[in-house]
DSSP file (Angstrom, degrees, kcal/mol; ACC not computed):
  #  RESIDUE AA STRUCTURE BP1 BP2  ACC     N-H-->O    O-->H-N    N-H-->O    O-->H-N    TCO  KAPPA ALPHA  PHI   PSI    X-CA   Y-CA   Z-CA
    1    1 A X    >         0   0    0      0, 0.0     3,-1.2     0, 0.0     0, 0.0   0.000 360.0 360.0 360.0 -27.6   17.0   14.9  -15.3
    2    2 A X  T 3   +     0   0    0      1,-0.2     3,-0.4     2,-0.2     0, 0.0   0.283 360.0  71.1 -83.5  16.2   15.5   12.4  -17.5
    3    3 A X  T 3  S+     0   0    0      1,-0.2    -1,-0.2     0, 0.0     0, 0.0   0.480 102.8  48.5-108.1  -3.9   18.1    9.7  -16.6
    4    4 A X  S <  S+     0   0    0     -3,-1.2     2,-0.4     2,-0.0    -1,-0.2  -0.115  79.9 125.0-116.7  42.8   16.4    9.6  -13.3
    5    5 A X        -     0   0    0     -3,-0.4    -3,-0.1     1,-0.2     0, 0.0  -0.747  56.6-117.0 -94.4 147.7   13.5    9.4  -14.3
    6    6 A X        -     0   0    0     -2,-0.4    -1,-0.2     1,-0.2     3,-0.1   0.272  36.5 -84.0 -57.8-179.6   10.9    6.2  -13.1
    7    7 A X        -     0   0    0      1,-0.1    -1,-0.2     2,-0.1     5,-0.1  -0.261  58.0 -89.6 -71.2 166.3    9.3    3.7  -14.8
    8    8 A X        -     0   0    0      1,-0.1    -1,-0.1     3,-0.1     4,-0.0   0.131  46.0-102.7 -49.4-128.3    6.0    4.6  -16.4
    9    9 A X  S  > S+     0   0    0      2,-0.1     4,-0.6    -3,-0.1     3,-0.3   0.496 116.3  56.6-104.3 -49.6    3.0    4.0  -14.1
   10   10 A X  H >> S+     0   0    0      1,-0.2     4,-2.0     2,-0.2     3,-0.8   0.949 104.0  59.0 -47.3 -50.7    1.7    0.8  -15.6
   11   11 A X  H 3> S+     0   0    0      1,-0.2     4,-1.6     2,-0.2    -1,-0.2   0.832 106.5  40.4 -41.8 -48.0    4.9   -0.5  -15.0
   12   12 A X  H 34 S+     0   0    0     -3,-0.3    -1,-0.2     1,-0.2    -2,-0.2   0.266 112.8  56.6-107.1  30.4    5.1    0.0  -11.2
   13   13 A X  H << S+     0   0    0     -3,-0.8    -1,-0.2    -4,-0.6    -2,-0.2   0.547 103.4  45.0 -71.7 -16.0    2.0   -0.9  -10.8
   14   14 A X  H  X S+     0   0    0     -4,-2.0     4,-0.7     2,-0.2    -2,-0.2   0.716 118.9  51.6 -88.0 -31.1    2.0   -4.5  -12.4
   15   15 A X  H  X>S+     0   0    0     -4,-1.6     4,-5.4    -5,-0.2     5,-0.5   0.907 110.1  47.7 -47.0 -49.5    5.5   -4.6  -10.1
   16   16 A X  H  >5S+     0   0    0      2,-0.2     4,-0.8     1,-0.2    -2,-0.2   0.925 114.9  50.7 -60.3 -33.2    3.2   -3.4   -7.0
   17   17 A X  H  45S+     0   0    0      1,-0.2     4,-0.2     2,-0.1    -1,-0.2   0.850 108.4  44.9 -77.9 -15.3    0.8   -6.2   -8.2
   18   18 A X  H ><5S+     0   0    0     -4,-0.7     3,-1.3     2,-0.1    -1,-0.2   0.871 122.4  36.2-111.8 -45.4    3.1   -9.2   -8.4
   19   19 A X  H 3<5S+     0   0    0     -4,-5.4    -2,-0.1     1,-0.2    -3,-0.1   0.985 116.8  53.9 -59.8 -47.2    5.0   -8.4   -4.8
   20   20 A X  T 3<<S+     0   0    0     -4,-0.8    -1,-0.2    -5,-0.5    -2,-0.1   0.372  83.5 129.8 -57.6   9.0    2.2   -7.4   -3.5
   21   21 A X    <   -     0   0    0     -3,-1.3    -3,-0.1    -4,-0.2    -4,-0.0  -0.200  65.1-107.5 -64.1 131.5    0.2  -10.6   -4.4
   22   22 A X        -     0   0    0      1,-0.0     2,-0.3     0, 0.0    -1,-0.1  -0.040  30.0-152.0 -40.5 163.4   -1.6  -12.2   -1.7
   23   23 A X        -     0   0    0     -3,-0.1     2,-0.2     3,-0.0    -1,-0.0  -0.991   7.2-139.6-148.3 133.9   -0.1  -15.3   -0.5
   24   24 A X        -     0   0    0     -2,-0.3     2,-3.8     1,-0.1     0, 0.0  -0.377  38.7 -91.7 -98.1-178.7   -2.4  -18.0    1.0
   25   25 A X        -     0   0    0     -2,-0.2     5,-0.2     1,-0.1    -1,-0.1  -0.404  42.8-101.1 -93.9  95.5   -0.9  -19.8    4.2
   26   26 A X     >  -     0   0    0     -2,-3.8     4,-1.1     1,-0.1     5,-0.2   0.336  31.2-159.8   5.8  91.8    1.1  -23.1    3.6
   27   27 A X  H  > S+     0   0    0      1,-0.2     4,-0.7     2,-0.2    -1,-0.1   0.617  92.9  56.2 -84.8   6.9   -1.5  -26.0    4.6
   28   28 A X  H  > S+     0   0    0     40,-0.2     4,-0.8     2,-0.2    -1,-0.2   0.685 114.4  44.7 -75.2 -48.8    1.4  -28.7    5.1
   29   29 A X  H  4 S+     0   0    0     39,-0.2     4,-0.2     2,-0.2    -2,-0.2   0.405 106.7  51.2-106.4  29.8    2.7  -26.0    7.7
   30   30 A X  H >X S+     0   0    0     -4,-1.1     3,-2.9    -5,-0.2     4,-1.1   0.823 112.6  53.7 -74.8 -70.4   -0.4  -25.1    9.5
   31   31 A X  H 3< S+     0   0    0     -4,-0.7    -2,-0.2     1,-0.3    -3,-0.1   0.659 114.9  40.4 -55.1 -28.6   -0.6  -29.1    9.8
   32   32 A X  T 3X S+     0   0    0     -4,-0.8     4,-1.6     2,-0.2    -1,-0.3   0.715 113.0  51.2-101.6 -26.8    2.8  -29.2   11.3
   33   33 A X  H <> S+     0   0    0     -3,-2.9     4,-2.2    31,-0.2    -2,-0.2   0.955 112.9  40.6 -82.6 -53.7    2.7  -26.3   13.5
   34   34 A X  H  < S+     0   0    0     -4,-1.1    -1,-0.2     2,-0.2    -2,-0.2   0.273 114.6  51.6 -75.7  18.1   -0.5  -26.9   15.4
   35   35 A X  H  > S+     0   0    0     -5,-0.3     4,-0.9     3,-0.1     3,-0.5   0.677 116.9  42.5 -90.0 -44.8    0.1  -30.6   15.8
   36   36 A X  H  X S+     0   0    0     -4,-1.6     4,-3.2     2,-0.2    -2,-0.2   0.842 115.3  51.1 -76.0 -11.3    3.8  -29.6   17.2
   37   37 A X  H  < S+     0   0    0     -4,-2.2    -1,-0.2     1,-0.3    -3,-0.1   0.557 107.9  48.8-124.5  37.3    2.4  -26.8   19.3
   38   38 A X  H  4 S+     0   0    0     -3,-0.5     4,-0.3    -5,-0.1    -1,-0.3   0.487 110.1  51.7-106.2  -5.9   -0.1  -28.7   20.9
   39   39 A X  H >< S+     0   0    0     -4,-0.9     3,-2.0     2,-0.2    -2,-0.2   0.881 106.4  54.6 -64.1 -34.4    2.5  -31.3   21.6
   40   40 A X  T 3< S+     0   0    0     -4,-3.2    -1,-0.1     1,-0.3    -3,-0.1   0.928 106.0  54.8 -66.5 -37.3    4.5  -28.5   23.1
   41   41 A X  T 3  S+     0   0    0     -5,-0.2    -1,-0.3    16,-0.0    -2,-0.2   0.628  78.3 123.5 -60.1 -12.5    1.3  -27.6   25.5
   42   42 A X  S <  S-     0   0    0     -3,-2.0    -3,-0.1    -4,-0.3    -4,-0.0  -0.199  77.2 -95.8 -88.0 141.3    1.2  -30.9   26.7
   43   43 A X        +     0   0    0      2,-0.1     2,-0.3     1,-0.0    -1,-0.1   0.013  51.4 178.2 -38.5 158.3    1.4  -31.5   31.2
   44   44 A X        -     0   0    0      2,-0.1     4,-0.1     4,-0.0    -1,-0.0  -0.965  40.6-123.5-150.8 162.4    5.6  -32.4   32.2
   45   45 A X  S    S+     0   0    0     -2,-0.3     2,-1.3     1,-0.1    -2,-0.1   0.611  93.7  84.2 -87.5  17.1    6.5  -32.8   35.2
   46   46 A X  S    S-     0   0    0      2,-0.0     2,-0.9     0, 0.0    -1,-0.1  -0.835  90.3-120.5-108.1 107.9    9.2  -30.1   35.0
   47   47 A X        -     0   0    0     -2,-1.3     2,-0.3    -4,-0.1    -2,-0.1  -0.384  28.8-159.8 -45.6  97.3    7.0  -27.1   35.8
   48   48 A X        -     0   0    0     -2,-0.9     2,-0.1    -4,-0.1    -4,-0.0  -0.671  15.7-132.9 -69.0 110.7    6.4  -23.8   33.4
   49   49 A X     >  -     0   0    0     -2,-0.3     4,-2.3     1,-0.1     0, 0.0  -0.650  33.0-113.6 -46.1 153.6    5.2  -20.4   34.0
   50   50 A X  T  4 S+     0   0    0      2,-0.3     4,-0.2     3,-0.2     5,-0.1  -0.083 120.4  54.6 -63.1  -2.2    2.6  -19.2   31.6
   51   51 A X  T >> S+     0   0    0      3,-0.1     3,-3.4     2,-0.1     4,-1.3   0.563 118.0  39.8-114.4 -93.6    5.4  -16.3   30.2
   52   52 A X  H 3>>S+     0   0    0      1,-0.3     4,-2.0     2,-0.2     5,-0.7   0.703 109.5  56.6  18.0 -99.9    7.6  -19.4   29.7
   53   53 A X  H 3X5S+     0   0    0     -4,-2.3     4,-5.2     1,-0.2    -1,-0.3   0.827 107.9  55.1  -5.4 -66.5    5.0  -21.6   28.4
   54   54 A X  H <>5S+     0   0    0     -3,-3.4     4,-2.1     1,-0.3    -1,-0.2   0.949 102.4  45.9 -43.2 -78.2    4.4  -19.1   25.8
   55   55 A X  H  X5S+     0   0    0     -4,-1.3     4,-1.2     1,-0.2    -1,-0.3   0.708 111.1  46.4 -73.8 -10.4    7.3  -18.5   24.2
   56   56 A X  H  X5S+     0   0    0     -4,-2.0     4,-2.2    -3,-0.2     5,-0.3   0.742 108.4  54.9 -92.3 -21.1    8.5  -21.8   23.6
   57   57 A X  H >X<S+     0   0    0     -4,-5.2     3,-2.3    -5,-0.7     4,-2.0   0.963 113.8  53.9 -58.0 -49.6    4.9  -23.2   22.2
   58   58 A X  H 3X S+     0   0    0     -4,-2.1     4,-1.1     1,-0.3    -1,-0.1   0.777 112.7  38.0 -38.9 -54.9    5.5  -19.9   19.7
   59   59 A X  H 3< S+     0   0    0     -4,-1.2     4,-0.5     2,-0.2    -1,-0.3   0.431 109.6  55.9-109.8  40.6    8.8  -20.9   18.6
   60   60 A X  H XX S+     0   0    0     -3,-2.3     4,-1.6    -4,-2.2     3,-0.8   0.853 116.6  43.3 -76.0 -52.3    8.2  -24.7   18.3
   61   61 A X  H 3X S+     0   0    0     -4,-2.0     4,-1.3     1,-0.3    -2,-0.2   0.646 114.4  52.1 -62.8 -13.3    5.0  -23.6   15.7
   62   62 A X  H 3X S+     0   0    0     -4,-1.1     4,-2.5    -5,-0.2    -1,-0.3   0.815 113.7  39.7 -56.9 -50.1    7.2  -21.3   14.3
   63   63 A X  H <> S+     0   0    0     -3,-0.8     4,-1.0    -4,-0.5    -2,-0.2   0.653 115.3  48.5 -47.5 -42.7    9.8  -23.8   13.8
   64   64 A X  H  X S+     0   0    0     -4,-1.6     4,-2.4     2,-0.2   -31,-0.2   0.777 110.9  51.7-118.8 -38.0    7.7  -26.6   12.6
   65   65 A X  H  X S+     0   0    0     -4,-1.3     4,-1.8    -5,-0.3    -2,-0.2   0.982 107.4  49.4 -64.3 -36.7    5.8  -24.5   10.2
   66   66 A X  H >X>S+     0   0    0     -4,-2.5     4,-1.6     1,-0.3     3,-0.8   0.993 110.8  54.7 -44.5 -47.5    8.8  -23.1    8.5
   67   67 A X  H 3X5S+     0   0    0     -4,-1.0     4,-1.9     1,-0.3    -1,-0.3   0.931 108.5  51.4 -49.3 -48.6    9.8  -26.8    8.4
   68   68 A X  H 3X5S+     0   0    0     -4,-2.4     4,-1.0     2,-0.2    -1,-0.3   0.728 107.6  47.9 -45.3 -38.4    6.5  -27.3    6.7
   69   69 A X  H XX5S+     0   0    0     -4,-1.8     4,-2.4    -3,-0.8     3,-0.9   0.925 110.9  48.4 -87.3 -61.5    6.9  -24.8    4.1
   70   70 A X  H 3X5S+     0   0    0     -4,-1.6     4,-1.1     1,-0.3     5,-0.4   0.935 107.3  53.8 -46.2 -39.7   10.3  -25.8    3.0
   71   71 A X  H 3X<S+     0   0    0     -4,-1.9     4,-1.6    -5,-0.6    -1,-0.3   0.938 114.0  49.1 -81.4 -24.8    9.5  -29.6    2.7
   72   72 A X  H <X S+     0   0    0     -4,-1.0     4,-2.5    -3,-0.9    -1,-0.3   0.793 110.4  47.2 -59.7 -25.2    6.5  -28.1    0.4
   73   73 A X  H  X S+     0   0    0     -4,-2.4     4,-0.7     2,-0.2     5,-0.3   0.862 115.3  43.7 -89.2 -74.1    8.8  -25.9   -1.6
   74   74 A X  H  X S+     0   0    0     -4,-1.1     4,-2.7     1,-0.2     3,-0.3   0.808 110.6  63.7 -60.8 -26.1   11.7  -29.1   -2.3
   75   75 A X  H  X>S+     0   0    0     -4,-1.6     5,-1.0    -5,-0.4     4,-0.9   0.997 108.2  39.8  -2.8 -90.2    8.3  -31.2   -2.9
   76   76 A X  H  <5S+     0   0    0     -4,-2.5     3,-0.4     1,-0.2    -2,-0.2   0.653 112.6  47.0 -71.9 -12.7    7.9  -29.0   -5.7
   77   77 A X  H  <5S+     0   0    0     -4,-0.7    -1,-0.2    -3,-0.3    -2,-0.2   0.888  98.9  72.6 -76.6 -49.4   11.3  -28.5   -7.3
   78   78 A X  H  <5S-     0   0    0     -4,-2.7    -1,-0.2    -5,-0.3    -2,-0.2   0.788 101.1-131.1 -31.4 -30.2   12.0  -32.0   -7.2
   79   79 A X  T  <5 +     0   0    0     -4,-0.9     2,-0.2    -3,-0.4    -1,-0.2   0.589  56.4 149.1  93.2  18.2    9.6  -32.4   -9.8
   80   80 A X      < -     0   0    0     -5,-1.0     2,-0.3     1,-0.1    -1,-0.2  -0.588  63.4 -64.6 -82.6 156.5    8.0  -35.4   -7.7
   81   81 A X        -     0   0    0     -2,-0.2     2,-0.2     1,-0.1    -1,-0.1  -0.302  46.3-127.8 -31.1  97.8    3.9  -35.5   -8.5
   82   82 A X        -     0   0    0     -2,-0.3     2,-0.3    -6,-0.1    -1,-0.1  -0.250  21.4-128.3 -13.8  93.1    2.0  -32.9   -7.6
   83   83 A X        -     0   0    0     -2,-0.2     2,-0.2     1,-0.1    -1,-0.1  -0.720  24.6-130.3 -86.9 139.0   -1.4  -33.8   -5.4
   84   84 A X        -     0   0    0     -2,-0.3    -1,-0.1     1,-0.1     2,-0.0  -0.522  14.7-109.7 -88.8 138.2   -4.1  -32.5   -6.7
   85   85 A X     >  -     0   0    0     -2,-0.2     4,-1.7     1,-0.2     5,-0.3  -0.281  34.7-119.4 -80.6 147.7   -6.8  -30.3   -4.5
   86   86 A X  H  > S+     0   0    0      1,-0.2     4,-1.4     2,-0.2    -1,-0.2   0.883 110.2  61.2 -58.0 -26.2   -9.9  -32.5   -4.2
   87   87 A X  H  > S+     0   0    0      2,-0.2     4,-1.1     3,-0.1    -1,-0.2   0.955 109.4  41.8 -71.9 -35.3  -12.0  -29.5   -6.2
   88   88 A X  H >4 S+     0   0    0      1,-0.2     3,-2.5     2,-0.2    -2,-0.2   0.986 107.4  57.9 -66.6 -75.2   -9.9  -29.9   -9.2
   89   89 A X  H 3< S+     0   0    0     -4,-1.7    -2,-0.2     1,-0.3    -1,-0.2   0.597 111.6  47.3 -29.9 -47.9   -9.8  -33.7   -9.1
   90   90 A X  H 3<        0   0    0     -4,-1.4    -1,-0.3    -5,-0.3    -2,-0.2   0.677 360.0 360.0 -68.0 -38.3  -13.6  -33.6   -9.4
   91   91 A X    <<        0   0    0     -3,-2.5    -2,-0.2    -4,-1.1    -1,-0.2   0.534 360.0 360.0 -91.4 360.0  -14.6  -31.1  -12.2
């Protein structure tokens, strides 16, 4: 019985603490998802229903944030220079 036994308690809790870490939301793909899905809202002359409508502005912003977050992530692995948030850059 002791060969199935868990990890301590500290242990899966510093595990619980590091998935469970908040994660704040990609600003490169907010920027890229509401730009493209207000493009997507924009009149055409090929008419939509509203159901229609819907589901494709959802996955263009879907689309265009992922797109967002991946060109942040090979941004950083390249190693290219980091921009710095204007609050750091000031103190």
């Amino acid at each position: 019985m002791t060969g199935l036994r868990t990890a301590p308690r500290a242990a899966r809790l510093e595990a619980l603490g590091r998935v469970g870490a908040r994660r704040w939301p990609n600003f490169l793909g907010l920027a890229l998802g509401a730009n493209f899905l207000a493009a997507s809202m924009t009149p055409s002359l090929m008419p939509r229903g509203w159901l229609f409508q819907g589901v494709v502005s959802g996955i263009v912003a879907a689309i265009c944030y992922g797109l967002g977050v991946l060109t942040r992530f090979l941004w950083r692995r390249s190693g290219a220079p980091q921009v710095e948030p204007l609050q750091k850059q000031v103190a």
